[in-house]
N, C-alpha and C positions, 0 to 999 in steps of 0.2 A: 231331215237336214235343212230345208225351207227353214223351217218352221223357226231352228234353230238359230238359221241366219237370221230372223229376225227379232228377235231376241235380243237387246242390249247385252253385249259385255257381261256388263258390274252386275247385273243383274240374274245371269247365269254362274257368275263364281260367287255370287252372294247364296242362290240356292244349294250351291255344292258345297258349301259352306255347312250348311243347316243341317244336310242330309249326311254328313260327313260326322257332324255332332249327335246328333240321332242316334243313327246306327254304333257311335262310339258309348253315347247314355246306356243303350239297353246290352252292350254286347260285352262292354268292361264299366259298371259303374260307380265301381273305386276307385281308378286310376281317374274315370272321369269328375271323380267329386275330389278329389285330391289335384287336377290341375285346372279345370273350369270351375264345378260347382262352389269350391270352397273359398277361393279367390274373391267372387264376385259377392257371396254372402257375408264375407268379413267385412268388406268396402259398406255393404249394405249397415252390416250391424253399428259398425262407429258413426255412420253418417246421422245413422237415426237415432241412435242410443240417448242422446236427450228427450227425444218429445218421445221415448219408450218407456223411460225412466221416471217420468213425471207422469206417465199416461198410469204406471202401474204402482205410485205412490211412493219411488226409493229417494225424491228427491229431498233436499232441504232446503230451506227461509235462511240465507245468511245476509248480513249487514258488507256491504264493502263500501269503499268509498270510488265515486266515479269523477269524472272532468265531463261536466254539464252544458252544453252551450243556450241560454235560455233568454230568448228575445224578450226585450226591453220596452220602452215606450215608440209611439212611431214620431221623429220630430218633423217640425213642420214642410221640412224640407222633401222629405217622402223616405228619408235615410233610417232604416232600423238600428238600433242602438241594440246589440248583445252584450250580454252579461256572459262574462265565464267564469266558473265558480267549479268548487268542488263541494260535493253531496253526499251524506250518504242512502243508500237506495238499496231495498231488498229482493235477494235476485235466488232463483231457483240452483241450487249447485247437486251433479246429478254425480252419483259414484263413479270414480276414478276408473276406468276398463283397459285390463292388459288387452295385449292380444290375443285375440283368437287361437287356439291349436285345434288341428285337425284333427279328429279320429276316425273309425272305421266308417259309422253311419250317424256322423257329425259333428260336433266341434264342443272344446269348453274353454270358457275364457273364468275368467279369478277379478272380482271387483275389490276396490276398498273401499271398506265399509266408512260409511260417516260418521261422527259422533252422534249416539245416540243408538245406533243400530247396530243387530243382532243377526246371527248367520238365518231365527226362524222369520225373519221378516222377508228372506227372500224364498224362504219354504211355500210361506202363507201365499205368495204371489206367482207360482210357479208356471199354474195355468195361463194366467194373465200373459206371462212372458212368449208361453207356448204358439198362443194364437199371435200374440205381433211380431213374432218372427217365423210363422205361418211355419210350424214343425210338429213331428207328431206328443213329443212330451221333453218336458225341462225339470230335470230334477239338481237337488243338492248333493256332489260328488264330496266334497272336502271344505274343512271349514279349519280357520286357524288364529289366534286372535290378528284382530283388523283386517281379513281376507276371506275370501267366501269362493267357491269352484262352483260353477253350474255346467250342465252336459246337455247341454241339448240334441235329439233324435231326430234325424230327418224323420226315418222312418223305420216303423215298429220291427224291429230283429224278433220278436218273439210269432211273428205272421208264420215264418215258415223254419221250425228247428229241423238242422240235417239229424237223423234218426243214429241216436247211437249204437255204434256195432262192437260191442262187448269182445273181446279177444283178439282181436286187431293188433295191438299193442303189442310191443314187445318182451322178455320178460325184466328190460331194467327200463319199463318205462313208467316206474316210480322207484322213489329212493326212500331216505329216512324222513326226509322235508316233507315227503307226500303222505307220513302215513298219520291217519285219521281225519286226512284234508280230501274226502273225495270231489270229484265234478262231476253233476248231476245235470248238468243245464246250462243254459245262457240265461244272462240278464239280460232285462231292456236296456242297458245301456250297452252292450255287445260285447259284457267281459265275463268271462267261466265263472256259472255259478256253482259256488264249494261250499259244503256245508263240513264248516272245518271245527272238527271237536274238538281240537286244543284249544279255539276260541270260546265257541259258544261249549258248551259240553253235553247241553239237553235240548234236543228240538220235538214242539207240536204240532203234527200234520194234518189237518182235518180238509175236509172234502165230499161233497156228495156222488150219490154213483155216477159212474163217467166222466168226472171230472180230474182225473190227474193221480188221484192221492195213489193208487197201489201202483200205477209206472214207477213215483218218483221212489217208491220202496224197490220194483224192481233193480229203478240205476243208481238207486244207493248198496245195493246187494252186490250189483254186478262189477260196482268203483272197488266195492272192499274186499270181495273176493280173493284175488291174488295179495291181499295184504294178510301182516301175522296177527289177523283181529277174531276173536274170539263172538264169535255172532250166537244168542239166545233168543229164540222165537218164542211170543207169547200170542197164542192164535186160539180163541175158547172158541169160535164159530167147526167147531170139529177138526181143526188143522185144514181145511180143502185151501186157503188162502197163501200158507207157506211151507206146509210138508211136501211138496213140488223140492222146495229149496236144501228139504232136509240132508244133503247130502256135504255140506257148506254150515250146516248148522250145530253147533255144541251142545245143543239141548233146543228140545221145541216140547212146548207146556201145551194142554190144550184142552186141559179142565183146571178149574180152579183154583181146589184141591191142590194139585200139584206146583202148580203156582204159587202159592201159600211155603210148601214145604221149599221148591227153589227158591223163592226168594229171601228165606231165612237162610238157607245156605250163603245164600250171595250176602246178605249183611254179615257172616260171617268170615268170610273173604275179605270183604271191606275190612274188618276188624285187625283183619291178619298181615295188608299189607298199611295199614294205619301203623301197627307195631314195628314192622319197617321200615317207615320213614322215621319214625323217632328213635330207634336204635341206630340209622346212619345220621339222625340229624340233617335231615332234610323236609321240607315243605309238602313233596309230590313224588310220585313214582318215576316222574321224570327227570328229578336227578339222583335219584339212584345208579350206580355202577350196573352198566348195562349187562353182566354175567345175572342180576341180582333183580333186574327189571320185571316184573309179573306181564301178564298177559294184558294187553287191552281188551275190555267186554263193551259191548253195544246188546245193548237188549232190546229188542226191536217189539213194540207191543202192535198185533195186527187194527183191533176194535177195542177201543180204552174203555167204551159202555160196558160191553163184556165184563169186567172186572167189577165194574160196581155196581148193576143191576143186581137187587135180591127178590129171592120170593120167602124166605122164612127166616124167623130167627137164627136160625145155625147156617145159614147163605149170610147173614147180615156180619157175625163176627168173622166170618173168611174174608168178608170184604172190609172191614176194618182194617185185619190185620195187613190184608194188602197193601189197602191206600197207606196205613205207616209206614210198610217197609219201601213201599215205593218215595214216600217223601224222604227218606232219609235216606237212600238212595240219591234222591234229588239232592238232598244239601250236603250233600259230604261223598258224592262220587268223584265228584271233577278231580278232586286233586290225586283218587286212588285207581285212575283209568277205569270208571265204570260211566258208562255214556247210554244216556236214553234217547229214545224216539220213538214216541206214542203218537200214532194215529186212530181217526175216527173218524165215521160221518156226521156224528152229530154229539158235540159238547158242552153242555149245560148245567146250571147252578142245580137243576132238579136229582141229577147224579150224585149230590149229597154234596157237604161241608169239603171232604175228601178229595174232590178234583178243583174245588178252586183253590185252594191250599196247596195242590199238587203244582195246577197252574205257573202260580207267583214261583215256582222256583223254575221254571222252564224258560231262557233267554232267548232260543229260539222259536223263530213262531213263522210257518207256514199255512197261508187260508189258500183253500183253492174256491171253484165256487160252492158256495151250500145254498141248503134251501130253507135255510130260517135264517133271520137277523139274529138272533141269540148267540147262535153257532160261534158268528163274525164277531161278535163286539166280546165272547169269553175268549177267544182268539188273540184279537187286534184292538179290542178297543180300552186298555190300560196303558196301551204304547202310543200309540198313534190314531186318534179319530178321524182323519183325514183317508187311513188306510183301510177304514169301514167302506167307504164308499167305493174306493176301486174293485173292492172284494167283489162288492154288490155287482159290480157291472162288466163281470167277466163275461162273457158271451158260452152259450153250452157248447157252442161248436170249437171253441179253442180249448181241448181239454189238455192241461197239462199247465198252464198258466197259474200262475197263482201270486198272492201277496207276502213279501218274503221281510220280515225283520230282522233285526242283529242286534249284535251288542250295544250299538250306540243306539239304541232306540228309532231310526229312520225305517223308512221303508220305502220297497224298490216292486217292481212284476218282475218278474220270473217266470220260465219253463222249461221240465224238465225237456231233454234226451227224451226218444222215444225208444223202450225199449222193449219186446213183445216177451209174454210170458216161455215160449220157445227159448230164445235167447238164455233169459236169467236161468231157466232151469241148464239150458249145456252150459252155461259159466260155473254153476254149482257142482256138477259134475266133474268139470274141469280140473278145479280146484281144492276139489272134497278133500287132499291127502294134507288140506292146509288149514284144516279145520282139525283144532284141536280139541280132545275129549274134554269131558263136562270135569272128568277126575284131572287132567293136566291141569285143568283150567283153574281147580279150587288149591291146585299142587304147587301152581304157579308162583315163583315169591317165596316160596315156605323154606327155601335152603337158606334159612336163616340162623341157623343153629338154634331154634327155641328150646328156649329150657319147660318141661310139661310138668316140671314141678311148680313154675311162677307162673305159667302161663297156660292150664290144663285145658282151657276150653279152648284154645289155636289150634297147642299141637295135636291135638284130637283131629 
């Protein structure tokens, strides 16, 4: 108590101050970045945002005219003589900045763009932005003409994902909006990452061991489960990777062979509701009258090598016939509810002609890390080259991270949910009685009244 009396004051409510903040930083630090943190970094952002803007090259050279004050001769008297004039003088003009909005773990503000400039000129600079406003990353959210969104991160949401716990949920905790839009993850920016197949329709998962790729199969398995999705496993490493699952599953292939013979089934399905859309006169299975809807299929391929490794001639035309049927698949499922997602550890031109022709039709693209550069640039590097290099520099210890693209060509980090192979196997279980047969599944769609005189290879 001495001690304390002698102590000024101000100087005692100034420390309880501090410690009052502290304890409030680590104990709520939303509310605290929502009423201190975010506050004070807006103030920061506008004050600085010219010598940021110039520092990181978004300025422009414009002409304006100014009122000059520009001393004269001196006369003899000691008296300066100013001239005032108007000039004109070239002056740095730095992009127009809304304000700030807050989000979970940091802010995005929306500029306008100057003449001359384009949404990738602030892509190209994003690092740059990152370190002068001392945060962990800045990416491009939204772009629109003359307007551009950036998000910046205090700090990395992908450090610590809370671990997904499959069956939690209720059973109307998806509707008709959720199905084929599973969430598998969070983004770096702190929003539910979905891999939603009504957008993209086909995604590539690759990854080396320990690195993520067969969790985000688990919590893509465990999202779709309680959905009316028709799931086909293609696992030639003997089944040991998804026959766990098979209980959830429509079919699981797991020699070649067999692979060969479903797959020509399934282009003939495709065929059958192709016939249905043109008999209702529509585009896609989705707007069909929902009595008349067919099944949604996800064919899930465990190890995409598997398929096109041969050792003889007669391995060589199975694997032909494969990669065909799988590309046309690829170009002509989106619209008939037939959806892929081929993973592997390792994807390369040496795989044959067959998988980079596979590739180009695949919009989705997930790297997790690998252990060759080839992997990453058959992956990422037609989209985005800039997304080669994050790829590279995933750390082994974050496993579950990865480099994630979309439709619009950008790209974001990402990591799944964690979800252990216990789990997906009792979601399988769970929900086995919602897995429909491999015969419902080719039956699906077919009460179409075909006539098997015009159409004998359908209604077959």
């Amino acid at each position: 108590m001495e001690i304390l009396g002698v102590i000024p004051r101000p100087l005692l409510i100034t420390l309880g101050v501090l410690i009052i903040l502290r304890v409030w930083r680590r104990l709520a630090p939303v509310s605290f970045w929502y009423v201190i943190g975010f506050p004070l970094k807006a103030v920061r952002l506008r004050w600085t945002w010219r010598h940021v803007a110039s520092g990181c090259g978004l300025t422009k050279k414009r002409h304006r005219w100014w009122f000059t004050t520009v001393p004269g001769l001196v006369a003899s008297t000691g008296v300066v003589r100013v001239k005032r004039r108007f000039q004109r003088v070239a002056v740095d003009t730095k992009p127009w900045m809304k304000l700030p909005r807050p989000v979970r773990h940091g802010w995005r503000v929306t500029f306008h763009l100057l003449d001359g400039q384009i949404p990738d000129d602030y892509v190209k600079v994003c690092e740059r932005l990152a370190h002068a406003w001392r945060v962990e990353a800045v990416r491009v959210v939204d772009s629109r003409p003359g307007r551009v969104t950036l998000q910046a991160t205090t700090r990395d949401p992908l450090a610590h994902v809370i671990p997904a716990m499959p069956g939690d949920e209720p059973e109307s905790g998806w509707s008709a909006a959720d199905l084929l839009r599973p969430v598998v993850g969070v983004l770096e920016t702190g929003a539910p990452w979905t891999l939603d197949f009504r957008l993209i329709p086909h995604w590539m998962n690759v990854g080396a061991t320990q690195s993520g790729k067969s969790n985000l199969i688990n919590a893509l398995l465990v999202a779709l489960a309680r959905q009316p999705v028709a799931i086909i496993g293609f696992d030639l490493k003997g089944g040991v990777e998804l026959s766990p699952y098979a209980p959830r599953l429509s079919a699981l292939v797991t020699t070649r062979t067999d692979a060969v013979r479903l797959l020509a089934e399934l282009i003939g399905v495709m065929g059958a509701r192709m016939l249905a859309c043109r008999r209702h006169g529509t585009r896609d299975i989705w707007q069909l009258p929902d009595a008349l809807r067919p099944i949604p299929i996800l064919l899930l391929v465990d190890e995409l090598a598997e398929l096109f490794l041969t050792a003889d001639k007669a391995e060589k035309d199975e694997v032909t016939k494969t990669a065909t049927a799988l590309l046309r698949i690829a170009q002509l499922g989106r619209a008939f509810g037939i959806h892929l997602v081929l993973s592997g550890q390792r994807i390369g031109s040496d795989l044959g002609p067959g998988v980079t022709a596979l590739r180009a039709q695949i919009g989705g693209r997930v790297c997790h890390r690998v252990n060759d550069p080839e992997t990453a640039v058959m992956t990422l590097g037609d989209l985005d080259p800039d997304a080669l290099v994050a790829a590279r520099s995933i750390p082994p210890e974050m496993a579950g991270v990865a480099v994630v693209t979309g439709a619009d060509g950008r790209w974001t980090r990402a990591r799944s949910g964690y979800v252990s192979t216990i789990a997906a196997e009792q979601a399988a279980q769970t929900f086995a009685d919602r897995a429909p047969s491999w015969e419902q599944v080719k039956a699906s769609g077919l009460g179409l009244e075909l006539d098997s005189n015009t159409h004998p290879e359908i209604a077959a």
